[in-house]
N, C-alpha and C positions, 0 to 999 in steps of 0.2 A: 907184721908184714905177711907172713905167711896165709893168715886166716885172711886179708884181703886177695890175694893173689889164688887163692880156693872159692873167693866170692865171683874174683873173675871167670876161673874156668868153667867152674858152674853155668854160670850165667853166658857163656861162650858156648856149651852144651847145650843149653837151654833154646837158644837162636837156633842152632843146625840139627838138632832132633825133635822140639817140641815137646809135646804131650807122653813119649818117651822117657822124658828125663823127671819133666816134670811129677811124673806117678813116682819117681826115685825119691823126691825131696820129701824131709818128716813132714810126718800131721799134724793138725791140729792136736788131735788125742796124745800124738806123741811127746809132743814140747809139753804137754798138760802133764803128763804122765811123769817127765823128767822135773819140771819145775816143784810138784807133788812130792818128789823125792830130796827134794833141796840139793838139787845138782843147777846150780842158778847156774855156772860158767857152760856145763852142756849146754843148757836149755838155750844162750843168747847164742852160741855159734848156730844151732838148730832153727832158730827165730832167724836170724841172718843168713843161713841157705834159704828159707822156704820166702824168705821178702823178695827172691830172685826172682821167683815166679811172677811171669809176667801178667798172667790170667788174671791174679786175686786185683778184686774188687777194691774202690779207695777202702770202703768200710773194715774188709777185711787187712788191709794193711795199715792200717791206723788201729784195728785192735792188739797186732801181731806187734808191734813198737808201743802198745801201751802195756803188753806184758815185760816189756823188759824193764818199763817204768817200774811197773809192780815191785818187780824181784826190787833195783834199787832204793826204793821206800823199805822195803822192808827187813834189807840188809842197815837202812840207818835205823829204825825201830829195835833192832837186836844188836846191838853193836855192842854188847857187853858182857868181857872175860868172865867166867865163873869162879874166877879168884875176887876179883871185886866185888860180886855179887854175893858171897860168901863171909867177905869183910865186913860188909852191910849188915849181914844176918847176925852177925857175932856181935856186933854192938850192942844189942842187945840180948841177944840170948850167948852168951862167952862157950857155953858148952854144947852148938851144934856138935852131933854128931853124921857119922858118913850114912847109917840108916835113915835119920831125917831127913836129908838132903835127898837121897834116893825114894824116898816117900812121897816125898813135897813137889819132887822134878815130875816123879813116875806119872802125879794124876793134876802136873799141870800148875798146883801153886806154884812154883817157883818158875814163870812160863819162860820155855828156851822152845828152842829146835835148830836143828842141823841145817846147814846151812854149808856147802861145797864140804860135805866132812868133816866139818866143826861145828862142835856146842855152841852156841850163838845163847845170847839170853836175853828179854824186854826190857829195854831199857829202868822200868820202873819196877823189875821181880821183886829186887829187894824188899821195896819198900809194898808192896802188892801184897806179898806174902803173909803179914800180917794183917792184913784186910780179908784174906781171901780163908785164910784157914782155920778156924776157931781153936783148934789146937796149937797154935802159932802167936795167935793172938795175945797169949795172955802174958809172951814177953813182952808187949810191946805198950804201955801205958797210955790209954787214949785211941788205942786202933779203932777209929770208928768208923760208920761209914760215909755217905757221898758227903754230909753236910756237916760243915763246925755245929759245936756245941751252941756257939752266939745265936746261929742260924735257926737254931730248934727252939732257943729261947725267946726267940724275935718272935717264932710262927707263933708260937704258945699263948702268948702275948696279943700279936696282933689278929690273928682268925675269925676270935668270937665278936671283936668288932666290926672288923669285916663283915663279914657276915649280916650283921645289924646295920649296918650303914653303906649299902653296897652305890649309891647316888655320890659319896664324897670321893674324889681321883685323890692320886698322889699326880705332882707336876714335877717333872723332871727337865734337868736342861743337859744335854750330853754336847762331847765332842769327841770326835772319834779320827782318828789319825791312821793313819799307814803310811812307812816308809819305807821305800825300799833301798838298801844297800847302795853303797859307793862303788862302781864300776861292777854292777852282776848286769848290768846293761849297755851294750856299746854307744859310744859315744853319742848324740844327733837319733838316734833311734826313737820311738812313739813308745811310751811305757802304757799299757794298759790297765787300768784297775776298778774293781768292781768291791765294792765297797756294803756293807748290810744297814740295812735302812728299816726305819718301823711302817709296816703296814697300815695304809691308809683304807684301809676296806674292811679292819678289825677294828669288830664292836664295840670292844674295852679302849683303842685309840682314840682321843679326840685333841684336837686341836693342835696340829702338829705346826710347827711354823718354823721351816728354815729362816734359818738368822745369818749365815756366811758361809762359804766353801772358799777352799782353797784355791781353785781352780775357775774361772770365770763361765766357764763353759762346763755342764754337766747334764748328764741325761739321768731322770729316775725311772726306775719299768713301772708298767701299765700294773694294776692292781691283776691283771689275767694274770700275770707270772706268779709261777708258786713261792721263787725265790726274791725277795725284795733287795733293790739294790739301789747305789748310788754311782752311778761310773762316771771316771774322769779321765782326763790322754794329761802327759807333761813327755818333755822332752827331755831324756837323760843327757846331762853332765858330766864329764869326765873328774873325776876324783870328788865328786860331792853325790850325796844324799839326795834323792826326789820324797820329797813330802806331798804325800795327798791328804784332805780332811776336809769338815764340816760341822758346825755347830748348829744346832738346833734344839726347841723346848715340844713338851706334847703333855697331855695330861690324859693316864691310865687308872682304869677302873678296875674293880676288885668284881669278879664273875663269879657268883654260886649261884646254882641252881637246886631248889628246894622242890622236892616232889618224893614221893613214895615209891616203894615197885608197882605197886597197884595203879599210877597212875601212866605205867607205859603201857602205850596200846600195839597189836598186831604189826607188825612190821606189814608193808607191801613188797613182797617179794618180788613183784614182775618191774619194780620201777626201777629207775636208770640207778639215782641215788643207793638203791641197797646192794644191786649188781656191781656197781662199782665200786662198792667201800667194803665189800664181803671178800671180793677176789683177787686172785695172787696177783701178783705187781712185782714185775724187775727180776734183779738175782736177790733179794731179800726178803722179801714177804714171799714165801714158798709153804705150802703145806705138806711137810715133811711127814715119814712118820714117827720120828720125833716129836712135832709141832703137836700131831695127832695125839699122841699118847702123853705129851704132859696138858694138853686141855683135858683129856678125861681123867688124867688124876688132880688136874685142878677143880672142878666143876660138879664134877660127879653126873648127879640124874636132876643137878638145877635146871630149870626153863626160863626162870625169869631173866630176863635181858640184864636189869643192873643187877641182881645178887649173881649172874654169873660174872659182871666185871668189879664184883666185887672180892670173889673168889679169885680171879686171875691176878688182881692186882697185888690179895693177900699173901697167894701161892708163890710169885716174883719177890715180893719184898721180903720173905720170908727164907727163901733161896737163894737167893742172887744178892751176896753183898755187892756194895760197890767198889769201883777198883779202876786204878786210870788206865787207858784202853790205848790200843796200838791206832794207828790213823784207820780211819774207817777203808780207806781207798786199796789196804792191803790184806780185807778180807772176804771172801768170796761171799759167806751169806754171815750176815750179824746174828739173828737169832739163832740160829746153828751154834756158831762161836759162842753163843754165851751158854746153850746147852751144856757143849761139850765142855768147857771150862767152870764153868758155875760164878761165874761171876761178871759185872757189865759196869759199864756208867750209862751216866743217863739216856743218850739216844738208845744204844746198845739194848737195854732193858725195856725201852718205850719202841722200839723195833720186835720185840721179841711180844710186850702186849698186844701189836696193834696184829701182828700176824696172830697171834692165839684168840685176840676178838673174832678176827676176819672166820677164821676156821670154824668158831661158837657160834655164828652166824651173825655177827651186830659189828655195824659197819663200823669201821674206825679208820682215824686218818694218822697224820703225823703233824707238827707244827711245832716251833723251835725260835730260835732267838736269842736273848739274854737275860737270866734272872739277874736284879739288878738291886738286893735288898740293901742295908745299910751295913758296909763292911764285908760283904759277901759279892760281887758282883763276879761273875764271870761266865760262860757261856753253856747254854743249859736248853734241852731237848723235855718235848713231852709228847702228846697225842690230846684229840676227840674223839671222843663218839658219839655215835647217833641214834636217838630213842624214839621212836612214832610218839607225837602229840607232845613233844620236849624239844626237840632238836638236837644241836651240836653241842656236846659238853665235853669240857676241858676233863682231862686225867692225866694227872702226872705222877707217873709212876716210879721215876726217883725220889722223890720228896718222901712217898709211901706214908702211912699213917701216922698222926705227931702224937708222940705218945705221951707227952706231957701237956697234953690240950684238956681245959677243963670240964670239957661238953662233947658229947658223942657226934656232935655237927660238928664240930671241930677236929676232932678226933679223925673221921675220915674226909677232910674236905676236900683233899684232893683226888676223891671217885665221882665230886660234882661242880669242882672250881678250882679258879686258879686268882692268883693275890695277884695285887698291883705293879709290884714291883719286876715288871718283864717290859723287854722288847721284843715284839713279837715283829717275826723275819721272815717266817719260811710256813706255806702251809702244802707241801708236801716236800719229798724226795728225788736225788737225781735229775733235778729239772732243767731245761733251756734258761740260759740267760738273755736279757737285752741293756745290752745289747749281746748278740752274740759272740760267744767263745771261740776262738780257731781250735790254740790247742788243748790238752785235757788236762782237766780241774784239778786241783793241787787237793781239795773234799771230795771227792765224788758223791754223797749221797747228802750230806749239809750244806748250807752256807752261814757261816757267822763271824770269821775272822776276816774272809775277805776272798778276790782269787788277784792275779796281778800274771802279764803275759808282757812279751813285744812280738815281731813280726816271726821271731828266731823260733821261740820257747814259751813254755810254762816256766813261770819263775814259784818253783816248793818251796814250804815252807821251808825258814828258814835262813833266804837270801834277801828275806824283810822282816819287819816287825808291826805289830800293831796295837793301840790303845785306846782305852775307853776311860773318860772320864764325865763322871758325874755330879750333878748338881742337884739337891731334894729345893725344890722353891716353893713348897707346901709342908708346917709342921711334923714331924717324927711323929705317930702316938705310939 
């Protein structure tokens, strides 16, 4: 009651002195400052004086309520005692001691931060810790990284075929479901949802053929949006479940590209395509000096365009285990974060290449969706890049090199292709939807689970669920 009644007089102030009072209210640097500090209870009373301001722009009051979103994601992202996360560690390793812990905390494997004065920990440290730390690791039988072992035996397996027979698809039939929760929407109210759909403008798609939706009425975005979607409206029920979904088949191709270094030619520096896939973008492709000084220790005095992204790819996978990641939406820049941590999943790590390409000079994008192998399905980021007299080629840089491939084309195929088994969603970052979003994106920088709003809210994860179910309608080899 208090802090409303201080919103009042403020804003009582506010009306009878103007521009006066207004220079009294924090800054923007200052809520940054505080929020920086994990003082999140300062930082929203601070956010809640300065929204009194009558002056700020919608933009600016829509950024100013989407910081307090922040803090709250990321107060659920950390939401765990360092008594239980300690429990965890000891399952396997019985004799932590209080120097490991302080070792582990100090550079980050075991990721916490404070948070209103308290140790706060990621949800996943525990089990993180042995992924992240090679000295940690070796309690932990099987700490490997982003991919099951089935997974590495699949690629091993399948590649060199690939490769050889790049004209035969796999056909797949999906259905994909989102529900959102019983009563997180009032009664009579339009439930929004936007749904990841496979690109009809990707070369590897063919023959896509909606077979049913849920909802009789449905819009798909224009092949222009970067983000593919399927959106549907239903009308929330009071004590029951809204089910959205859709079934459909398509048939995906297996993409390598074979060429030598020798066969890239000169970039055209002055053309739209290199200026635009070389330079910074957003709050996450930034050319730090960070960004700067791990391309020169990745590359060295290379020139050639793919042995330098071959070097960058080698440099990442070689550093950066993988490791399950906090929501993308509650981190300022993603390559940053995986600097300073040493560790990523897959977008996180294909964020961190595409900006170290951009900096080496060779254009790269981002593009994402679902890897969708047999027994492995789940949601999964990569990139391209762009070679003069080659085009756009796929890199994925979580996969990183298989190392029980039987052929040196196999071995790095993914610095020049990408397997069948994807649904490809997204070919860039933080993009516009269609139809259009009101409020803000539950992903900010992805789409692959979905987003879901009504007229009130953003409905986060969490107050729905969703699924993907597959069907192979063309032989396993």
């Amino acid at each position: 009651m208090k802090r409303f009644l201080s919103i009042i007089l403020v804003s009582a102030l506010l009306y009878a002195c103007g521009d006066s009072v207004s220079n009294m209210l924090p800054t923007i640097e200052q809520i940054d400052q505080t929020i920086e500090k994990g003082n999140f209870i300062e930082a929203e009373k601070m956010i809640r004086l300065a929204l009194t301001n009558s002056s700020l722009t919608p933009a600016e009051r829509w950024e100013m309520n989407f910081k307090i979103e922040r803090m709250n994601r990321i107060e659920r992202d950390f939401s765990v005692s360092d008594t239980s996360v300690y429990n965890y560690i000891r399952k396997f390793h019985p004799e932590l001691s209080s120097d490991e812990i302080d070792m582990w905390e100090t550079n980050n494997a075991i990721e916490n931060m404070v948070i209103n004065g308290e140790k706060r920990y990621f949800h996943s440290a525990g089990r993180n810790l042995f992924r992240i730390d090679t000295s940690a690791a070796k309690y932990y039988e099987g700490a490997n990284g982003r991919q099951s072992d089935s997974l590495d035996r699949f690629l091993a397996k399948y590649l060199p075929v690939a490769i050889s027979n790049l004209s035969s698809p796999v056909r797949m039939k999906i259905r994909y479901t989102l529900t959102v929760k019983a009563d997180e929407v009032p009664e009579g109210e339009i439930i929004r949802v936007w749904m990841p759909y496979p690109r009809t403008d990707a070369s590897s798609h063919k023959e896509i053929k909606l077979i049913s939706t849920s909802q009789p009425l449905y819009t798909i975005a224009p092949d222009e949006y970067l983000h593919k979607s399927i959106y549907m409206e239903g009308v929330a029920k009071s004590g029951e479940p809204s089910t959205f979904g859709y079934e459909l088949s398509y048939s995906s191709y297996n993409q390598y590209f074979s060429f030598s270094p020798d066969d890239i030619k000169e970039y055209k520096k002055e053309s739209d395509l290199y200026k635009e896939y070389t330079a910074e973008c957003g709050s996450h492709i930034r050319f730090s000096d960070n960004i700067k000084k791990a391309v020169e220790e990745a590359i060295g005095e290379e020139t050639n365009p793919y042995l330098k992204v071959k070097k960058i790819f080698t440099w990442i996978n070689s550093n950066f285990p993988w490791a399950s990641a906090r929501e993308y939406s509650t981190i300022e820049n993603i390559p940053e974060y995986v600097l300073t941590n040493r560790h990523g999943d897959c977008g996180q790590v294909s964020l961190l290449f595409i900006t170290m390409a951009r900096y080496a000079g060779i254009p790269a994008k981002w593009e994402s969706g679902w890897m969708m192998h047999p027994g492995n399905k789940n949601l999964h980021d990569w990139s391209e890049v762009y070679y003069e007299g080659v085009g756009w080629v796929p890199v994925d840089q979580s996969f990183g090199r298989v190392f029980d491939a039987p052929d040196e084309e196999s071995h790095w195929f993914f610095t020049k292709g990408l397997d069948a088994f994807r649904m490809i969603v997204n070919e860039g970052v933080s993009a516009p939807f269609y139809p259009a979003k009101i409020h803000p994106r539950s992903e900010t920088v992805d789409f692959q689970r979905g987003e879901v709003e009504w007229r009130g809210e953003n409905l986060y994860f969490g107050r729905w669920r969703y699924k993907m179910e597959i069907e192979y309608l063309t032989p396993l080899k």
